[in-house]
N, C-alpha and C positions, 0 to 999 in steps of 0.2 A: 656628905658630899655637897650638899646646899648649902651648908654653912659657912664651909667653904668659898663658893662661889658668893656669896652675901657680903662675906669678910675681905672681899678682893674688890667687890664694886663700893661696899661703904668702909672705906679703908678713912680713918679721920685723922693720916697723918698729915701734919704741916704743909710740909710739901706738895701736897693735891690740889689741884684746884687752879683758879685763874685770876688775876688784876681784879678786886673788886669794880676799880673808878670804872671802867667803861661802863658795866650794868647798872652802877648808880648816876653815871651820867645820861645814859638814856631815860630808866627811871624818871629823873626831875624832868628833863625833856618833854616827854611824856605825860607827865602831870602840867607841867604850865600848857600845852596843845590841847586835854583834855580843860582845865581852868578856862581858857583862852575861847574854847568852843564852847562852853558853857554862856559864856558872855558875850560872843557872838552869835548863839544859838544855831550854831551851824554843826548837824546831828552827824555829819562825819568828821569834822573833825573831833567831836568828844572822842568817836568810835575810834580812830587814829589813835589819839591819845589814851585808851583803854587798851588797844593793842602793843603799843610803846612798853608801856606800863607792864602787862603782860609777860611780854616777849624778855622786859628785862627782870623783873622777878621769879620767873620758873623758866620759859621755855629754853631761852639759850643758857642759863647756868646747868640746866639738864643735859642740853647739850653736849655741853664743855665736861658735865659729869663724864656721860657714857663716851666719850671719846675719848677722855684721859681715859678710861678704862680697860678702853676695848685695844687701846692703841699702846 
């Protein structure tokens, strides 16, 4: 039964999934504001920029996982 349920949410066919370019547009984004604050020295915008960062390498592609999923 769990394997089941495993095989439904890691399903690796093609069709799953969402537009890479936004996530990688934020990504860079993110990294020149994290750059940017480094050279500025201005400790929120690194933090900005590691959030960016973040949010587009795990948090919303997870997202966009469990909701093709669930949906």
């Amino acid at each position: 039964m769990t394997a089941l349920i495993l095989a439904d949410l890691l399903d690796p066919h093609p069709d799953f999934g969402a537009d890479p370019r936004p996530f990688v547009a934020l990504m860079v984004v993110g990294f020149v504001l994290g750059v940017a604050g480094h050279v500025v020295r201005a400790k929120s915008l690194v933090a900005l920029g590691i959030g960016m960062v973040f949010l587009a390498t795990f948090a919303l592609p997870l997202a966009v996982h469990v909701l093709k999923a669930t949906g």
